[in-house]
C-alpha positions in Angstrom: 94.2 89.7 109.4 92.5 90.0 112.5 92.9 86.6 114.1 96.7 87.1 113.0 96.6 90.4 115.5 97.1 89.0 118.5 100.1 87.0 117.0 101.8 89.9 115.8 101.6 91.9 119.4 103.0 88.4 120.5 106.0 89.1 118.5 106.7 92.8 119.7 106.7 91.0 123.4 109.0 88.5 122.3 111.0 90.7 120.9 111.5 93.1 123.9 111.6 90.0 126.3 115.1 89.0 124.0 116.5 92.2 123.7 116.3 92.7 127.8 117.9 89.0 127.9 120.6 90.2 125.2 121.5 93.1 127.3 121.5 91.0 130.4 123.9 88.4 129.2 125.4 90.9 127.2 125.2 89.4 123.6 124.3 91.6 120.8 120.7 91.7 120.1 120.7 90.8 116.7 122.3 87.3 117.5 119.7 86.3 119.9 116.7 87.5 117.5 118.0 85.8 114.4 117.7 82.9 116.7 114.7 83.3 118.5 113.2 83.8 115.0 114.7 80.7 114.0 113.1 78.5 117.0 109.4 79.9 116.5 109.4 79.3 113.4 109.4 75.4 114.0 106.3 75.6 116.5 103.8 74.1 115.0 100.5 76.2 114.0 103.1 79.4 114.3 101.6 81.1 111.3 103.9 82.3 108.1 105.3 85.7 107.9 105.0 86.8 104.8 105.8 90.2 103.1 105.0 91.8 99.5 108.5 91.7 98.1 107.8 95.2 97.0 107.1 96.7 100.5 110.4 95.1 102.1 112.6 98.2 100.9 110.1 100.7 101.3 108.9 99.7 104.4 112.3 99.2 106.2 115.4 100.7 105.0 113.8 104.8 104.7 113.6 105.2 108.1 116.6 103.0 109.0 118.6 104.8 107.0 117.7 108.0 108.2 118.0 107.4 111.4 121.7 106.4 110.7 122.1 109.3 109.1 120.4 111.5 111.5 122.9 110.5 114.7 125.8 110.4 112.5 128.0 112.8 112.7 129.2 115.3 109.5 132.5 116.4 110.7 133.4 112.8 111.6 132.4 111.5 108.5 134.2 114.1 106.4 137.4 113.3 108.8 137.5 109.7 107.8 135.8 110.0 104.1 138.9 107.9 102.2 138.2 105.1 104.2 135.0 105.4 104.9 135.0 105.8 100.8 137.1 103.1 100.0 135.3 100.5 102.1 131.6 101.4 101.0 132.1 101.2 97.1 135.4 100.2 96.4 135.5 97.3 98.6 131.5 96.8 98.4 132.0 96.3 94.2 135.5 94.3 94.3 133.1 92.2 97.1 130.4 91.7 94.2 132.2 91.0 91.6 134.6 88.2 93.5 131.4 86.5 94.7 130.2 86.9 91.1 132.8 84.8 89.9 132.9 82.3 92.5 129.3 81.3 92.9 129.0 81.3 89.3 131.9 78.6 89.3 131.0 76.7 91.9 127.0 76.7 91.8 125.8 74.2 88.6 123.2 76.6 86.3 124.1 79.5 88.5 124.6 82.4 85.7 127.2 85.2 86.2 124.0 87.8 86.1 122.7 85.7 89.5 125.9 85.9 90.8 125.9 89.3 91.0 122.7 90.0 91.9 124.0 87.9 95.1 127.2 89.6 95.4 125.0 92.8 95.5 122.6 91.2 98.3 125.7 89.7 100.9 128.4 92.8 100.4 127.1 95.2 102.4 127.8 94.4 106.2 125.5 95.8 108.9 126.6 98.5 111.0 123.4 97.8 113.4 125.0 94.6 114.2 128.9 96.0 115.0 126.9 98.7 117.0 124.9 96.7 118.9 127.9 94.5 119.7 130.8 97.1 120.1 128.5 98.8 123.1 129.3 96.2 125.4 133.2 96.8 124.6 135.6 99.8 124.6 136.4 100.2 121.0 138.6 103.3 119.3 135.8 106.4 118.6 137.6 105.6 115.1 136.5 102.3 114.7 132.8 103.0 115.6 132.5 106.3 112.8 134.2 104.0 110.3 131.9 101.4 110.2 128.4 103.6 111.0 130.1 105.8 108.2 130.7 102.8 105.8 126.8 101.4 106.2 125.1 104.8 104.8 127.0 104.5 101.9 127.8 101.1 101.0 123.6 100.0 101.3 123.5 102.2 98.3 126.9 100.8 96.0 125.3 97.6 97.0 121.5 98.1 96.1 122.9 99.8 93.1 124.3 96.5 92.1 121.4 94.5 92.7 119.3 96.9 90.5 121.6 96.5 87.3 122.0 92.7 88.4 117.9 92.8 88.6 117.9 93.9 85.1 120.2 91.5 83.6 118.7 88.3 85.2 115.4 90.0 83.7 115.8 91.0 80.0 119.3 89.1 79.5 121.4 92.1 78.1 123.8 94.5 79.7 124.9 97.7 78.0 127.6 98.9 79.2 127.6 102.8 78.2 123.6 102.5 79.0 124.6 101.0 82.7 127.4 103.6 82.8 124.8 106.7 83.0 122.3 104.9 84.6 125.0 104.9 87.5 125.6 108.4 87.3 122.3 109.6 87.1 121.5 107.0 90.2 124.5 108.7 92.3 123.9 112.5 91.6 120.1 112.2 90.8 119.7 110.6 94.6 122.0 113.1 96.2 120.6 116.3 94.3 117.0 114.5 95.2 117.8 114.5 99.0 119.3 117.5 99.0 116.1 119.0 97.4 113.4 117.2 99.6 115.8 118.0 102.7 115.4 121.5 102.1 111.1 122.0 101.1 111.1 120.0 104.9 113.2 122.3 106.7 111.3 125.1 105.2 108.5 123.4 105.9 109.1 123.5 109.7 110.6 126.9 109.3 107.3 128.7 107.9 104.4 126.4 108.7 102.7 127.2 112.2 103.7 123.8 113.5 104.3 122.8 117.4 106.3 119.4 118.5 103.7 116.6 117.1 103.6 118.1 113.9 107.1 118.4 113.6 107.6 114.5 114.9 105.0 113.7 112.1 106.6 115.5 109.7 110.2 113.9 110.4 108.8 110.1 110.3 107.4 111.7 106.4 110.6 113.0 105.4 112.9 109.5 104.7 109.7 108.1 102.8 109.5 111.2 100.6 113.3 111.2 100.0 113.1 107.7 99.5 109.6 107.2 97.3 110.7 110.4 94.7 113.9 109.4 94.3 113.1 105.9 93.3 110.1 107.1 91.4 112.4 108.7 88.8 114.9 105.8 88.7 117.6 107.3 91.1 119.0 106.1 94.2 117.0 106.1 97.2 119.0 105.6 99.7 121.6 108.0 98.8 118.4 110.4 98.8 118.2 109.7 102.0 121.1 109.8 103.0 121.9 112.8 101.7 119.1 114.2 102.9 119.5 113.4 106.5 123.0 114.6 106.7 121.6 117.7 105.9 118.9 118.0 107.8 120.8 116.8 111.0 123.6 119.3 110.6 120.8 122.0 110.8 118.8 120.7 112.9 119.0 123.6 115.7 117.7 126.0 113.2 115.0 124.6 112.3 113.6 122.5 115.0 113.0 123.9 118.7 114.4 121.8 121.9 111.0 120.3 122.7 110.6 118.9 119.5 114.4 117.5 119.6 114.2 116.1 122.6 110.0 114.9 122.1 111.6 113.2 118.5 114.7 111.7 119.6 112.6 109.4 122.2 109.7 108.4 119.4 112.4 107.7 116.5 114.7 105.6 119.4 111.2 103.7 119.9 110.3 103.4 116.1 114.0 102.6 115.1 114.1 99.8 118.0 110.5 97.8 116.8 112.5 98.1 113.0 115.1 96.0 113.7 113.8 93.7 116.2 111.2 93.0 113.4 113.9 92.8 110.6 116.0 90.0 112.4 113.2 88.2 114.0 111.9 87.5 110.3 115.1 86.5 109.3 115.1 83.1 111.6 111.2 82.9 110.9 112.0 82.8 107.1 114.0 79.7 107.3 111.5 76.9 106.6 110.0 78.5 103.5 113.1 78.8 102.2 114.3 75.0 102.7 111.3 74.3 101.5 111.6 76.1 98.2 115.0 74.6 97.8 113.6 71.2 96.8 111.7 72.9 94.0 115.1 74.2 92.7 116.9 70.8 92.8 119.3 72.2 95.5 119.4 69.3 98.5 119.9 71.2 102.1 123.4 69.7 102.6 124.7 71.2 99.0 122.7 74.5 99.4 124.1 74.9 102.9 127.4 74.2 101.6 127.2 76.9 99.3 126.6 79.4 101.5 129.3 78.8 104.0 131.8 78.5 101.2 130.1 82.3 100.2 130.8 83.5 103.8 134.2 82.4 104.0 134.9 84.0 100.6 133.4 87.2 102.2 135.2 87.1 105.2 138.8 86.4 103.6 138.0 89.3 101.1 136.9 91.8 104.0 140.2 91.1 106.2 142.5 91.0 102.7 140.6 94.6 102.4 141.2 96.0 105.3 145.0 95.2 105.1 144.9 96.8 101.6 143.5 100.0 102.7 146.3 100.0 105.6 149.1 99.4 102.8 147.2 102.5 100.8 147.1 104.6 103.6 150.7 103.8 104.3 151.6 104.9 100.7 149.1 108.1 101.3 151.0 109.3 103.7 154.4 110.6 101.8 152.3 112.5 99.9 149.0 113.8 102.0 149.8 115.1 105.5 146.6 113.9 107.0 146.9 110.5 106.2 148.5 108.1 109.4 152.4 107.1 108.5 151.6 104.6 111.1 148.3 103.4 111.3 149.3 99.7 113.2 148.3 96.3 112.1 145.4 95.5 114.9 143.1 97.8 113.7 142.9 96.4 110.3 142.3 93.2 111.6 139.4 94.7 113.9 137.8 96.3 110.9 137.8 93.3 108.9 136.4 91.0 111.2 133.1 93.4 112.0 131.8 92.2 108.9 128.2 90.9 110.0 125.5 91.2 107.3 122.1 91.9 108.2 119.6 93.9 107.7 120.3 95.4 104.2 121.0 91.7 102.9 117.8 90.8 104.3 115.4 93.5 103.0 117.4 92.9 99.1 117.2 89.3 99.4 113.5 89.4 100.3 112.4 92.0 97.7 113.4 89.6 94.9 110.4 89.0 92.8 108.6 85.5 93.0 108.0 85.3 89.2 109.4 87.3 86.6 107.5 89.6 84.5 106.5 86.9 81.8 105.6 85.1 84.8 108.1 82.4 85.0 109.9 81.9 87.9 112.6 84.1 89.6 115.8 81.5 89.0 117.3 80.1 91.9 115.6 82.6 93.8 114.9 80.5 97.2 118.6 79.4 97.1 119.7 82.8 96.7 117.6 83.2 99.8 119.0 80.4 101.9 122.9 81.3 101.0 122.2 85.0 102.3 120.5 83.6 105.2 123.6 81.3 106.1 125.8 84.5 105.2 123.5 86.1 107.9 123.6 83.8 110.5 127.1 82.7 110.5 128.4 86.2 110.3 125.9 87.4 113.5 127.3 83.8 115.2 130.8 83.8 114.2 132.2 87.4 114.5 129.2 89.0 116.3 129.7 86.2 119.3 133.8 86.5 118.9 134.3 90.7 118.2 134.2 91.4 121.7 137.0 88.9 122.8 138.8 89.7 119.2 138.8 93.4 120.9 140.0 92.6 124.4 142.5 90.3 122.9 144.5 92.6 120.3 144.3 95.5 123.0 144.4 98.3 120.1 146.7 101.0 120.7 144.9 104.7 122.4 144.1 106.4 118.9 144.9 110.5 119.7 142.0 111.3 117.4 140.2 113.4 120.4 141.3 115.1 123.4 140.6 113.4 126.5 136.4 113.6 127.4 137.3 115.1 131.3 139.7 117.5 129.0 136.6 118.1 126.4 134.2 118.7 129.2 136.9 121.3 130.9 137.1 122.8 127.7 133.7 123.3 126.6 132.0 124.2 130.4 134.7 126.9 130.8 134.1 128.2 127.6 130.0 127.9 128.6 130.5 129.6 131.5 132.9 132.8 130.4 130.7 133.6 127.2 127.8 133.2 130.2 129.6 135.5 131.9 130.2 138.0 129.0 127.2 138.5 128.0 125.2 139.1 131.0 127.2 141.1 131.9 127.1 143.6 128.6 123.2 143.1 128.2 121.9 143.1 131.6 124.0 145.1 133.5 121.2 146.5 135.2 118.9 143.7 136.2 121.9 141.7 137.6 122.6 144.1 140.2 118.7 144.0 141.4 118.2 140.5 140.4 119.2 138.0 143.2 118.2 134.6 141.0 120.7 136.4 138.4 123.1 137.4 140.6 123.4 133.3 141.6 123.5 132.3 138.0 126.9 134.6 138.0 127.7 133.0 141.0 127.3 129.7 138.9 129.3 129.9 136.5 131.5 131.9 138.2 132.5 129.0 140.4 130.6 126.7 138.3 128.4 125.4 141.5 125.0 124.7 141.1 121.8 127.6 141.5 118.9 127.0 144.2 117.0 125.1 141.9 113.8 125.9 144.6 113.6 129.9 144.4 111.4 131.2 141.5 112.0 132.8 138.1 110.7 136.2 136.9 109.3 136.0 133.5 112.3 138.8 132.8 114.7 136.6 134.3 113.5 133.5 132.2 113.6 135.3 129.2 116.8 136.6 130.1 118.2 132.9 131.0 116.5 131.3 127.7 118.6 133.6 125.7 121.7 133.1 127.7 120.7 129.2 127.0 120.6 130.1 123.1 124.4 131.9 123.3 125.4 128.5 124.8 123.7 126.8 121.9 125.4 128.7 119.2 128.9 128.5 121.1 128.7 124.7 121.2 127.7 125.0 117.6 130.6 126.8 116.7 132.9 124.8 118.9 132.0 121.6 117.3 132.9 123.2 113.4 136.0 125.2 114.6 137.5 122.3 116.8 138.3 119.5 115.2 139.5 117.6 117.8 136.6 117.5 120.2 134.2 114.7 119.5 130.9 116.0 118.5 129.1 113.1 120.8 130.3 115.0 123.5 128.9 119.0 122.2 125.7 116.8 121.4 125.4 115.6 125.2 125.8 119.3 126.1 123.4 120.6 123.5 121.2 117.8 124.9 121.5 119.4 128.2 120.6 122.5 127.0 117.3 121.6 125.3 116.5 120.2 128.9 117.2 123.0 130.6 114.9 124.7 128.4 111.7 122.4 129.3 112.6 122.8 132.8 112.6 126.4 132.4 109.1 126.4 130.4 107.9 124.0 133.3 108.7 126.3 136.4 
């Protein structure tokens, strides 16, 4: 282990030096990695990379999830939910069961059970992928929540899949009333168990004497507790999770102060970026064990290969049909339910359908499939399940990750009226700022403004919103009196972003950002 040290802190370098290329040449990052992985991996004397199948899940996804969950935001996701719905179980199962079917018919000895346990592992796209590429484009806000909204849920229809797959491939029966509550209990116990652990942790930082470290600590716990406890009782764990950190982020500002936000948000940015450099980088270095394992499965590279790009064009065609079947839904939705679009258009579809990269999620399930059974023969066909979702994976990050961005500037998607303008938002929401400013300094410290000349030019401020001598001096009453003028523009952002529906909450978080800044510079002077 330690000789292998030095290799590992090799790969960390590695993987920042492609990331700053990526962002340079302005390719998504996942492309480059899967690649990178893929060339060291045939250097000679480049040690293996290998994982306990076991750990992959528990290692990777908690936090990932989380994370996901965390930024995401709750009025957005609600806004969109029957898409957002439809494309992460719906489409995720139909998906599953099509590639079910046709690997089973197309594969020699490749049982319907396999098939499904790889229809679970290659359904899921990755939203890290579309979001790594769609930030070097201009895409529709729309576009962006759909598919960030789509990964926390379908992971879990997915991995729910692979679990009752798991157990057929294992024991060789199915029972369908027994599979039936198993699914319930999976759905509701996980949500319930989230929900649950999401609360004890926000009491936790509510009553405990803790300061920013402590909290930090105690946020990196949270995903793995959600996670572990739901699993441990046979439930979903990453709808625990997910769950969880919905609800945790949407109270956030009550139960964590501005340091530790702001202190947090730069570790779990760090933490969240070694993740999935790590995650694709062993994808490419997986490759030669895998071809290697073919032979001893009677697969030849040229048939196995084969398979898997038949298996991506399967999932490709079934993602676009999918899309354009949610547009004809919507299209019937709307003579009956007022919010749904009479018009939605035909590029966006399209769009949607074609940001179908797989990644991460694929990986981590793929990997976690046992070597032997438990009577210790071995897994079937269990390196060429791992080769297929490794083509599915690479083709996907190569195909559509390399051609989104042209795909986008190409259609030229119509301007979606989901949101006011941002210079209109940013009107809105400073003028607002300043007149509830305004208000209530001037009805709680009537006196000290008119002997307080550093008070006096924060009137003047937002008055005529210019900017305060940023050299004079604070009193500690005029700090105190300032920090809680700072918290009345915290809970009117708050209540702006639940009582407006049309101003994006991206923008009230870059304000509440603001704030919390404003608050360290304060504690600082």
């Amino acid at each position: 282990m330690l000789n292998l040290f030095p290799f590992y802190l090799a790969l960390i370098v590695f993987i920042v030096l492609l990331i700053m290329l990526s962002n340079k040449i302005k390719v998504a990052y996942p492309v480059l990695l899967v690649l990178g992985g893929l060339t060291i991996s045939f250097i000679p004397f480049i040690p293996a990379m290998k994982i306990d199948p076991e750990l992959i899940f528990i290692i990777f996804l908690p936090p990932l999830i989380y994370e996901a969950a965390w930024t995401n935001s709750w009025k957005e996701l609600w806004h969109w939910r029957r898409i957002i719905g439809s494309f992460a179980f719906i489409v995720v199962f139909l998906t599953a069961i099509a590639i079910a079917f046709f690997a089973n018919a197309i594969i020699p000895g490749f049982s319907l059970a396999l098939g499904f346990l790889l229809g679970g592992i290659v359904s899921p796209p990755d939203a890290v992928s579309a979001s790594a590429i769609l930030k070097f484009v201009k895409a529709p806000k729309r576009m962006s929540t759909i598919l960030e909204g789509e990964s926390l849920l379908n992971d879990a229809s997915s991995l729910i899949i692979f679990r009752f797959a798991m157990v057929v491939v294992a024991t060789g029966q199915f029972v369908w009333y027994q599979a039936a509550l198993n699914f319930f209990w999976m759905v509701i116990g996980g949500i319930v168990i989230g929900l649950i652990v999401g609360i004890l942790f926000l009491k936790a930082h509510k009553w405990l004497p803790t300061d920013v470290n402590m909290d930090i600590i105690l946020t990196l716990v949270t995903p793995y507790a959600m996670y572990i406890l739901a699993e441990g009782v046979h439930a979903s764990g990453v709808l625990a999770v997910v769950s969880g950190g919905l609800y945790l982020s949407n109270f956030r500002h009550q139960f964590l102060t501005g340091s530790s936000r702001l202190s947090g948000e730069n570790v779990w940015q760090s933490l969240i970026f070694l993740l999935n450099g790590l995650v694709f980088l062993l994808i490419g270095l997986d490759l030669p064990e895998i071809i290697s394992g073919l032979q001893k499965e009677g697969f030849s590279f040229y048939s196995a290969t084969s398979y898997g790009l038949f298996i991506t064009l399967a999932l490709i065609i079934g993602r676009i049909l999918a899309a354009y079947g949610a547009l004809v839904v919507t299209l019937i939705a709307s003579h009956f339910i007022k919010v749904a679009e009479s018009n939605p258009g035909l590029k966006a579809p399209l769009l949607l359908g074609w940001t179908g990269m797989r990644g991460v999620v694929s990986l981590a399930a793929a990997l976690s499939i046992p070597v032997t059974l438990a009577n210790g023969v071995p897994f079937p066909h269990r390196n060429l399940i791992l080769y297929i979702t490794f083509i599915v994976i690479l083709v996907t990050l190569m195909l559509q990750g390399l051609t989104l961005p042209i795909l986008i500037k190409k259609i030229k998607l119509p301007v979606f009226k989901d949101h006011l303008p941002e210079e209109e938002t940013q009107r809105i929401i400073r003028e607002a700022l300043a007149k509830e400013s305004l208000k209530y300094l001037t009805e709680n410290y009537k006196a000290e403004l008119e002997h307080s000349l550093h008070l006096q030019k924060l009137f003047s401020k937002w008055e005529n919103q210019l900017n305060s001598d940023e050299n004079s001096e604070m009193s500690l009453r005029n700090k105190t009196i300032y920090g809680n003028i700072l918290e009345k523009q915290r809970r009117l952002l708050l209540h702006l972003n639940k009582k407006e529906k049309h101003i994006d909450e991206d923008i009230i978080r870059k304000f509440l950002h603001q704030i919390d800044l404003e608050e360290e510079r304060l504690k600082l002077e």
